[in-house]
C-alpha positions as MATLAB code, in Angstrom:
seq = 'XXXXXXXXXXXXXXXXXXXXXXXXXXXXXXXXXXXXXXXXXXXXXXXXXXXXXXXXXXXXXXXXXXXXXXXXXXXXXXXXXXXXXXXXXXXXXXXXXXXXXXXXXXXXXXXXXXXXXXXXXXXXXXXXXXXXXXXXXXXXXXXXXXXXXXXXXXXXXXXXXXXXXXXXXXXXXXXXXXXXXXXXXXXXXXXXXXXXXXXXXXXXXXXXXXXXXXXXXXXXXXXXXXXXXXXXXXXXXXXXXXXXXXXXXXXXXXXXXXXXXXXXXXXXXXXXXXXXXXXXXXXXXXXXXXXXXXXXXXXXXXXXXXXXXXXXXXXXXXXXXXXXXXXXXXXXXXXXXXXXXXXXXXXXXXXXXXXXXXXXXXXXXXXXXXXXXXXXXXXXX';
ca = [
      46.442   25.717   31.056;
      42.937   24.914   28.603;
      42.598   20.896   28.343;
      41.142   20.041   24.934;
      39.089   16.827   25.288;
      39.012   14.587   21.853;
      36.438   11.489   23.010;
      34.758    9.339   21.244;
      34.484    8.816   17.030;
      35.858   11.890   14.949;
      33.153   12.427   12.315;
      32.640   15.167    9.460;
      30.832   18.265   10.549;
      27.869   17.648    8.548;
      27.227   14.436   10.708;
      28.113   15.735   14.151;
      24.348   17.043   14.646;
      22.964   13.556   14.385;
      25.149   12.691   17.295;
      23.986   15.641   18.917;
      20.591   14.485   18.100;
      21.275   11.311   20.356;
      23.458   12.857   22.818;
      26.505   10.711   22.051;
      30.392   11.800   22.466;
      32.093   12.777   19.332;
      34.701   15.539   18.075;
      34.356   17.470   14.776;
      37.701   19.605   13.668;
      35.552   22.423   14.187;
      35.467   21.907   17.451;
      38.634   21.310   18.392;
      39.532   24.803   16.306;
      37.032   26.773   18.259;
      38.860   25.483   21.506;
      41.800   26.012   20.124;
      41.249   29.617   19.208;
      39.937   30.112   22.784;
      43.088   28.866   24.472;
      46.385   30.752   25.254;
      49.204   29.122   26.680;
      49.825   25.983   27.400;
      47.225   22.905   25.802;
      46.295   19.369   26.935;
      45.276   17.488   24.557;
      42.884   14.156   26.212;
      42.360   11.345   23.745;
      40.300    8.507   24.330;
      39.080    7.979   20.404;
      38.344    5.127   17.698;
      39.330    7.113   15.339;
      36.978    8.308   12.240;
      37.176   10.283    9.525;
      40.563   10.787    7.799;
      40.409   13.919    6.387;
      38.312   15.184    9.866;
      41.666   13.756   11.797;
      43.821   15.534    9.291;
      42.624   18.635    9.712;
      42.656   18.106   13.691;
      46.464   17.355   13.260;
      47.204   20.148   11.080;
      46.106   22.367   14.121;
      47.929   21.039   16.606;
      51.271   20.858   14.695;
      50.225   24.606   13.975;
      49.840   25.218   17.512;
      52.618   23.464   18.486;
      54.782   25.578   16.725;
      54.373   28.659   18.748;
      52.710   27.521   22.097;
      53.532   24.439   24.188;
      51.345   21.140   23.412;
      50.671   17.874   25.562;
      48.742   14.636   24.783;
      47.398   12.323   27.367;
      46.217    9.070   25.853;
      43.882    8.063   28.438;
      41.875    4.953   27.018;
      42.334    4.421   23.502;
      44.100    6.383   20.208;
      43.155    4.174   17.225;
      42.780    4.233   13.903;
      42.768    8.027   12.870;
      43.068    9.043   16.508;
      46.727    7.796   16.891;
      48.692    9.966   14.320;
      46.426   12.950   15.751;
      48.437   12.106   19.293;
      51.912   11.966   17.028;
      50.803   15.663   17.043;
      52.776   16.569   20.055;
      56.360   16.455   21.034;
      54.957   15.032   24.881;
      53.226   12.555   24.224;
      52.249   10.529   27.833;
      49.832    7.458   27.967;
      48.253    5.620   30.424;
      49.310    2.337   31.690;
      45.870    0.911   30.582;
      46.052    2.962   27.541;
      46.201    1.920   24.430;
      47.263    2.495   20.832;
      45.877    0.819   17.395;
      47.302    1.358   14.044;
      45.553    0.224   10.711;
      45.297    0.805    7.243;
      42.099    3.161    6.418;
      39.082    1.349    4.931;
      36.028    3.036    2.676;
      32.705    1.569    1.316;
      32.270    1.695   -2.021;
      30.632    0.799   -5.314;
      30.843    0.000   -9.215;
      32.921   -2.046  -11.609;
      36.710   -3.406  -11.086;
      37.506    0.353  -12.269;
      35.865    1.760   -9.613;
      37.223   -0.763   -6.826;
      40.351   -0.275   -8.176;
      41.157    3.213   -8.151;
      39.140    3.095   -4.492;
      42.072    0.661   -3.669;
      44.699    3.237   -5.255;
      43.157    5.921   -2.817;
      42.975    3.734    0.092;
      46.814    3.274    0.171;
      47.599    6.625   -0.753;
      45.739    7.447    2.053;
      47.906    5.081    4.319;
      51.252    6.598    3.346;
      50.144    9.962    4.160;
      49.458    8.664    7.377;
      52.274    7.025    7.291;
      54.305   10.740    7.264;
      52.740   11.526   10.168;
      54.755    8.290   12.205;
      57.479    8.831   10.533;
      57.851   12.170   12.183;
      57.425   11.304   15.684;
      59.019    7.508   15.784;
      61.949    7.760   13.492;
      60.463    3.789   12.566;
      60.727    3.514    8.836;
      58.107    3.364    6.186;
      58.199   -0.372    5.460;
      57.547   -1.165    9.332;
      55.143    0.992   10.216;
      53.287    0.256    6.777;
      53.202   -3.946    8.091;
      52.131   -2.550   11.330;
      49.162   -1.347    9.436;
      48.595   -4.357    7.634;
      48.574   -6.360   11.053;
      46.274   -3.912   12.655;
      48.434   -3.686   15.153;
      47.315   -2.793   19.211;
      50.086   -1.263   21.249;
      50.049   -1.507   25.446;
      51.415    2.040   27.063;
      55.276    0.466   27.303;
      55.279   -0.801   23.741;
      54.071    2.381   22.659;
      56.846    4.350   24.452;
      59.305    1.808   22.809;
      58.400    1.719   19.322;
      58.016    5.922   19.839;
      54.604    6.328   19.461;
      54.859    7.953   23.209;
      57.374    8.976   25.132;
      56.552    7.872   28.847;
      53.738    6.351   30.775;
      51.576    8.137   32.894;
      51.773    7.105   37.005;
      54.790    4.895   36.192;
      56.042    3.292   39.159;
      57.927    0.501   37.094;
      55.726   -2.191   38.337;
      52.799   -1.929   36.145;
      50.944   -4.768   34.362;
      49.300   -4.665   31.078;
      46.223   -6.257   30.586;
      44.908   -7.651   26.676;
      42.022   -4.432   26.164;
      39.569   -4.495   22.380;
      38.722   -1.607   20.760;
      34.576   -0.842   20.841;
      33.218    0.863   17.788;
      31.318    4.247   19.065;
      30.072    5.167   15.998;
      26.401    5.338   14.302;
      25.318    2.960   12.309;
      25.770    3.929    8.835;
      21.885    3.503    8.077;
      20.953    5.539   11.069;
      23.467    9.063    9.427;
      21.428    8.013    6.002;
      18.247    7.971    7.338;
      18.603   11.167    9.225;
      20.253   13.383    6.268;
      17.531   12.052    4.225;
      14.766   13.216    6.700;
      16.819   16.297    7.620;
      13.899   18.707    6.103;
      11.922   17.679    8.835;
      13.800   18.083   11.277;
      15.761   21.268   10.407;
      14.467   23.424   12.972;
      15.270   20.114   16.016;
      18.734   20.280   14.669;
      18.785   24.050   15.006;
      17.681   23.572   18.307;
      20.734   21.074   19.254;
      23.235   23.024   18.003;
      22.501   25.583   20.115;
      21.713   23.911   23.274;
      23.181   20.199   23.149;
      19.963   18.624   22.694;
      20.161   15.846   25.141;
      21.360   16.312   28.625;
      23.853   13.757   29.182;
      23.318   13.718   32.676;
      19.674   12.755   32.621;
      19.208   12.001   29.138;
      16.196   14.128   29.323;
      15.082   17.055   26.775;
      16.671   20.190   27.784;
      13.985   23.405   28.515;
      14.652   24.974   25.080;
      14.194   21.392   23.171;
      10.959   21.306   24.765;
      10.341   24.872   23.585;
      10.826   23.409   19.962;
       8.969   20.218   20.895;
       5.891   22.926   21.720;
       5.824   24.720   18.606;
       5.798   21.720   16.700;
       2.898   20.085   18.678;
       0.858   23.785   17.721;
       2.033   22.661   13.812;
       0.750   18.535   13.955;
      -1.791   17.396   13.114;
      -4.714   16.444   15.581;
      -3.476   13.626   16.501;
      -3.321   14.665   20.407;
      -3.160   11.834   22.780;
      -1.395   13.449   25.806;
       1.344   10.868   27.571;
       3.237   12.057   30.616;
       7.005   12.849   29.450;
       9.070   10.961   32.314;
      11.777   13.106   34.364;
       9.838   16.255   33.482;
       7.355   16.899   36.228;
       4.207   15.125   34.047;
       4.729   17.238   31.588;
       2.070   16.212   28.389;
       3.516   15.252   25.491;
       1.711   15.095   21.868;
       1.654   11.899   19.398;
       4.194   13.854   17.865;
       7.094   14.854   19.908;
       7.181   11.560   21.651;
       7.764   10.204   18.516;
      10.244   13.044   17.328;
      11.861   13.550   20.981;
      11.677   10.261   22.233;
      11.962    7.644   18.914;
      13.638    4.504   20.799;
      10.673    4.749   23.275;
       7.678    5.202   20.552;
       9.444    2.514   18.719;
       8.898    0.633   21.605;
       5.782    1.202   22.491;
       4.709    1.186   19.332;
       5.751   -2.411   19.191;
       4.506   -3.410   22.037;
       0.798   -2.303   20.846;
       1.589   -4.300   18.061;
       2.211   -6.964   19.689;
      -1.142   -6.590   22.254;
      -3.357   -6.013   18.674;
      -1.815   -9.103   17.486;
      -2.662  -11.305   20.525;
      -6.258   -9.306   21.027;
      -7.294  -10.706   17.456;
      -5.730  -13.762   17.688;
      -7.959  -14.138   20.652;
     -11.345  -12.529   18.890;
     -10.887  -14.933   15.726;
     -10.563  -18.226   18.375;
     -13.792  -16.873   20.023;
     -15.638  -16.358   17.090;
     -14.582  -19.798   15.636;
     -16.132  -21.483   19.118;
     -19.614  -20.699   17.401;
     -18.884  -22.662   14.273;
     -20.971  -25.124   15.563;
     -24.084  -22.773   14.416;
     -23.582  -23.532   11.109;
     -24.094  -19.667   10.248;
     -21.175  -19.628    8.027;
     -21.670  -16.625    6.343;
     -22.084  -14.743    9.416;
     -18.785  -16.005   10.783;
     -16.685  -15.360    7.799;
     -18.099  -11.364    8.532;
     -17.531  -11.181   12.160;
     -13.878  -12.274   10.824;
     -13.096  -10.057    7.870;
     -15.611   -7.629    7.100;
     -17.042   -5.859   10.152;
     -14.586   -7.041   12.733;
     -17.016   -8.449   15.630;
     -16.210   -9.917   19.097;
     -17.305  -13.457   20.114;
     -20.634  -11.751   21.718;
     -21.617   -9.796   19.303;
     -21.357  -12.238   16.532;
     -23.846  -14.258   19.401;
     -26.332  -11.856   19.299;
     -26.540  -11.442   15.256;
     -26.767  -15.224   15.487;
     -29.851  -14.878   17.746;
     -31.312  -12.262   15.460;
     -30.691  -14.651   12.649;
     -32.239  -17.450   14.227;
     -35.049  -15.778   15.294;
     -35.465  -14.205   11.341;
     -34.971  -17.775   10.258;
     -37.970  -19.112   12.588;
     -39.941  -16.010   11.762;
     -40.471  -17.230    8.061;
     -40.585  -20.829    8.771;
     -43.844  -20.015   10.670;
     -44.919  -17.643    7.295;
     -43.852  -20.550    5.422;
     -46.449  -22.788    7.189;
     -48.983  -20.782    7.821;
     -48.418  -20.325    3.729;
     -47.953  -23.724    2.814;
     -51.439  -24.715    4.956;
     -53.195  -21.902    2.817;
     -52.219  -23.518   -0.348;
     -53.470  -27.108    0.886;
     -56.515  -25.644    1.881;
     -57.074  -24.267   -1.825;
     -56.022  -28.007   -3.167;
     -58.710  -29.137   -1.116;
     -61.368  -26.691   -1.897;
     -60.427  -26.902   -5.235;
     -61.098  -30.691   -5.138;
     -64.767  -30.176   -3.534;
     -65.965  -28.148   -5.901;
     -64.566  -30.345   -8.441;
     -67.087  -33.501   -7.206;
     -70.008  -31.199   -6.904;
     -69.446  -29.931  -10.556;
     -69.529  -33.697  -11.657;
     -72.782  -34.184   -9.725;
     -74.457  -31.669  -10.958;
     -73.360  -32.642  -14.741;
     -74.542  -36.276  -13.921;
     -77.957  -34.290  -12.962;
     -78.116  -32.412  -16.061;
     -77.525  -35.765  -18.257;
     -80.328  -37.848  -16.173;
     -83.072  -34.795  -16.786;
     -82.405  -34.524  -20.471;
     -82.478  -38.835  -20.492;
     -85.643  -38.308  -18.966;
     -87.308  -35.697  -21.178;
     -86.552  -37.661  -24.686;
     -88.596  -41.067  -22.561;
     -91.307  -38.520  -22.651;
     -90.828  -37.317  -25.819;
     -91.442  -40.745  -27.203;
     -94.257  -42.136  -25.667;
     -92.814  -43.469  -22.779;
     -90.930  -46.326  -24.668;
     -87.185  -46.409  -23.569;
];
């Protein structure tokens, strides 16, 4: 007997390598196929889904109504069939669930944009969509259209005996008859819509890592560490980088080195978060330089302070010794200043002497000539 295994959100093939990429549970119609092909016999078919992708799920039940036909097919619901998961289970003709099982039927749901035209024929779609699903009930319950459609509508969740009575299974798995049901929510597994966005938008970059996963499962899901061949990629991209080569010990792999590089491509959730805590360390480390620096305000070298801050990005101390040095420069050319200043009153002075002497001498001058016209005339003044 080959047991086919359909856990956690069905998404479209072109997304299932970012979920390789993080190691997470998820089931592709391809996959299922390939399993498929491989088996003979009889096939178990294990659900424990949220559901996903319509047309994904489609496909997946085409397959197993194919497979059906010729070969004998089971379905165990062992958590939870919702959404696009439970009319892949209506698959089977045996269809057995778990007494803490569960079943969840809805209408389907899209994002979109645009103008009322757009929204509208999105709506048209959207219940288009839920009648085909609708078929697929039909076929396995016998409930009519109008009832299963309002179960839709109610988003309805359906414990292992109500699922066996409204035909969605047909018995419960370990039934003893005394079984309880307890109330049970669905958890969304999926990516984050961003996240898919952002990684098919950087896919260039990456096109050789999601070789890589595809061939070896990327992530062990054991350890959650990168497999041998991952860090074979890891290696040849290091040898590609740039120089930025700060070694850091890759944990769980024997102290491996790792570059700037492949922690940040291998390991993103923990060079996010180191990367934020440095962030956060820079942030407190200047906080802490600017309060220092400020403690010197009392200098009154302003100018210097506002370039220990801004421009050349000092510490406390050595914003102290250009203060020193300015000091020092300042009382350097006070002392010129003096000496220059004295100079100059020295000149004043000088100046001042010579000044008196000149007027002496003139006073001289004027007395001999007096003297030499008394001559002149006789004597007589």
């Amino acid at each position: 007997m080959t047991t086919i295994k359909i856990r956690g959100p069905i998404v479209d093939a072109d997304e299932a390598w970012i979920y390789d990429w993080f190691g997470m549970q998820h089931t592709t119609a391809e996959k299922v196929e390939k399993e498929l092909n491989e088996a003979s016999g009889k096939v178990t078919v294990i659900i424990n889904s949220p559901g996903g992708s319509v047309y994904e799920a489609n496909e997946i039940y085409h397959m197993l109504k194919k497979y059906s036909e010729t070969n004998e097919l089971s379905v165990e619901i062992a958590g939870i069939a919702a959404s696009a998961a439970s009319y892949i289970a209506t698959a089977a003709k045996d269809v057995a669930i778990s007494p803490l099982a569960q079943i969840m039927v809805h209408n389907a749901s899209a994002v979109s944009r645009g103008d009322y035209r757009d929204m509208q024929h999105t709506s048209d779609v959207l219940q288009k969509v839920n009648k085909s699903i609708v078929n697929a009930y039909m076929l396995k319950t016998g409930l009519k259209e109008e009832e299963l459609l309002q179960m839709m509508n109610n988003e309805t969740y359906m414990g292992a005996q109500e699922a066996v009575d409204k035909g969605f299974a047909n018995r419960v798995l370990f039934d003893d008859g005394a079984v309880k049901f307890a109330a049970s929510a669905l958890t969304s597994e999926f990516l984050p819509r961003g996240v898919i966005e952002k990684m098919q938008k950087d896919a260039i970059t990456i096109k050789e890592r999601k070789g890589n996963v595809a061939k070896t499962g990327g992530i062990d899901k054991n350890t959650k560490n990168v497999t041998e061949d991952d860090g074979n990629i890891a290696k040849k991209h290091e040898n590609n980088s740039d120089d930025r080569k700060s070694p850091v010990a890759s944990e769980g792999e024997g102290g491996k080195e790792m570059t700037y590089e492949e922690l940040k491509n291998n390991h993103p959730e923990l060079f996010n978060q180191i990367k934020n805590e440095g962030f956060k360390a820079g942030v407190q480390e200047e906080n802490a330089r600017i309060k220092s620096i400020d403690s010197l305000s009392s200098t009154g070298m302003e100018e210097l302070l506002n370039k220990a801050k801004y421009e050349e990005s000092m510490d406390a101390g050595q914003l102290a010794i250009e203060i020193l040095n300015k000091q020092a420069e300042i009382g350097k050319n006070h002392t010129k200043n003096v000496e220059e200043d004295a100079m100059a009153l020295e000149n004043v002075k000088n100046k001042a002497t010579d000044d008196e002497e000149n007027k002496k001498a003139q006073e001289a001058i004027k007395n001999v000539a007096g003297l030499e016209n008394i001559f002149k005339s006789g004597g007589v003044l």
